[in-house]
C-alpha positions in Angstrom: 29.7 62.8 5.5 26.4 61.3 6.6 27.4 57.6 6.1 30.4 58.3 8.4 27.8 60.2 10.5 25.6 57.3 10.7 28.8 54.8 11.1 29.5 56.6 14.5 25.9 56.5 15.5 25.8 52.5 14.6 29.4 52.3 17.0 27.9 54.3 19.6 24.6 51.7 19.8 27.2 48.8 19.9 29.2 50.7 23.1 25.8 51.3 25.0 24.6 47.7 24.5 28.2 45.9 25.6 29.1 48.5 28.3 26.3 46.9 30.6 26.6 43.5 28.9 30.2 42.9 30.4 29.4 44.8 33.2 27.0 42.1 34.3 29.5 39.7 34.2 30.6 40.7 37.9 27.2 40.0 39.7 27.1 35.9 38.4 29.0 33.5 40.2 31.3 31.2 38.5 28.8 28.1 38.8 26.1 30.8 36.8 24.1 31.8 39.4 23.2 35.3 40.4 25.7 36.9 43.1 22.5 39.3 44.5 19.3 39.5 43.8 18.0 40.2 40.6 16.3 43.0 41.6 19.5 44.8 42.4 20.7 43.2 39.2 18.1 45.0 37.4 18.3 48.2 39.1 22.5 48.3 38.5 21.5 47.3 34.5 19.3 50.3 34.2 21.7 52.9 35.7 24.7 51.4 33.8 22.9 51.5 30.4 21.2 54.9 31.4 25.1 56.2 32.1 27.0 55.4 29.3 23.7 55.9 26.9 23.5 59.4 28.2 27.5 60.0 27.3 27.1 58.0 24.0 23.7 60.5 23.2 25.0 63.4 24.6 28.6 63.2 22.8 27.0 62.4 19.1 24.4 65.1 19.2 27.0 67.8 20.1 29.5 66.3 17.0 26.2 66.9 14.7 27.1 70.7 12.8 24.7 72.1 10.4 21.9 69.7 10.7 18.1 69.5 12.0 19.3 68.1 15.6 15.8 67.1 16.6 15.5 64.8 13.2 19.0 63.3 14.4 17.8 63.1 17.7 15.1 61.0 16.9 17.4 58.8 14.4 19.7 58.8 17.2 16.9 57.2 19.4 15.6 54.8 16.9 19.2 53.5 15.9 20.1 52.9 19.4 16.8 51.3 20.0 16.6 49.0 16.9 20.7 47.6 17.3 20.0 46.8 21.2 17.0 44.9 20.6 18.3 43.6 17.3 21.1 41.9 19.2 19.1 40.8 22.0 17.0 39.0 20.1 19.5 36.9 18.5 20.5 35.9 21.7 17.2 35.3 22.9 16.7 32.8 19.8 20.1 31.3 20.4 19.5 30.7 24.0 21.9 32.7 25.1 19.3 34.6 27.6 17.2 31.6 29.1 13.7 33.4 28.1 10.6 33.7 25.9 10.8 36.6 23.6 7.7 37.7 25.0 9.4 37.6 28.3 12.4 39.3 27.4 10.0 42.1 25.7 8.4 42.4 29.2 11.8 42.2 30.9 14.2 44.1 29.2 13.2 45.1 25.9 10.7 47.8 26.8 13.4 49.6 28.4 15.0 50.2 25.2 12.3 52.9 24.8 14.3 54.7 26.9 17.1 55.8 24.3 14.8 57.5 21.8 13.5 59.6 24.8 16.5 60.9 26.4 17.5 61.1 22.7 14.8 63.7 21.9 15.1 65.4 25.3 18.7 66.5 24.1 17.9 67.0 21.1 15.5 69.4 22.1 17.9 70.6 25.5 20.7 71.0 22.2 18.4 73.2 19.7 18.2 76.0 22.7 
């Protein structure tokens, strides 16, 4: 039961890390340059990931039954945090993002932090 529990979680991190990944897609033209600016770039990243991150949370906390929902919560977080950067970073060292790792830390990877907080938030929101 919890492997399968765990499984979900795992697919869920996967969904919340390709949903903005393809989304990006549309704001590069074909030559690889940016279509807008890369502040607005930014800006679209964060609601996108925040969106379907949210849905992702918010649907696998409620399919918990009969567990401690804030110790889930934070796995939740942590899983989702640890699979996003872990695939970043391979494509940081494959060149695949044209940046330092300390860069993309800076950049992107700090935002990540962002998961295990809305995660405990519901968790918290749920146990009421």
């Amino acid at each position: 039961m919890k492997i399968r529990m765990y499984i979900k979680l795992v697919i869920y991190a996967l969904v919340i890390w390709l949903f903005p990944f393809l989304l990006s897609f549309l704001f590069f033209k074909p030559d690889g340059t940016m279509a807008i600016s890369m502040t607005f770039f930014k800006s679209i990243m964060i609601v996108a990931s925040t969106l379907v991150g949210v849905f992702a949370i918010m649907k696998y906390l409620r399919s918990l039954k009969d567990v401690n929902i804030i110790r889930e919560a934070w796995i939740a977080g942590l899983v989702i945090f640890a699979v996003n950067i872990a695939i970043d970073v391979v494509l940081v060292f494959t060149g695949f993002f044209n940046m330092s790792l300390s860069v993309y830390f800076t950049d992107i990877g700090l935002r990540y932090v962002n998961a295990i907080i809305i995660s405990v938030g519901m968790g918290h929101i749920l146990k009421n």
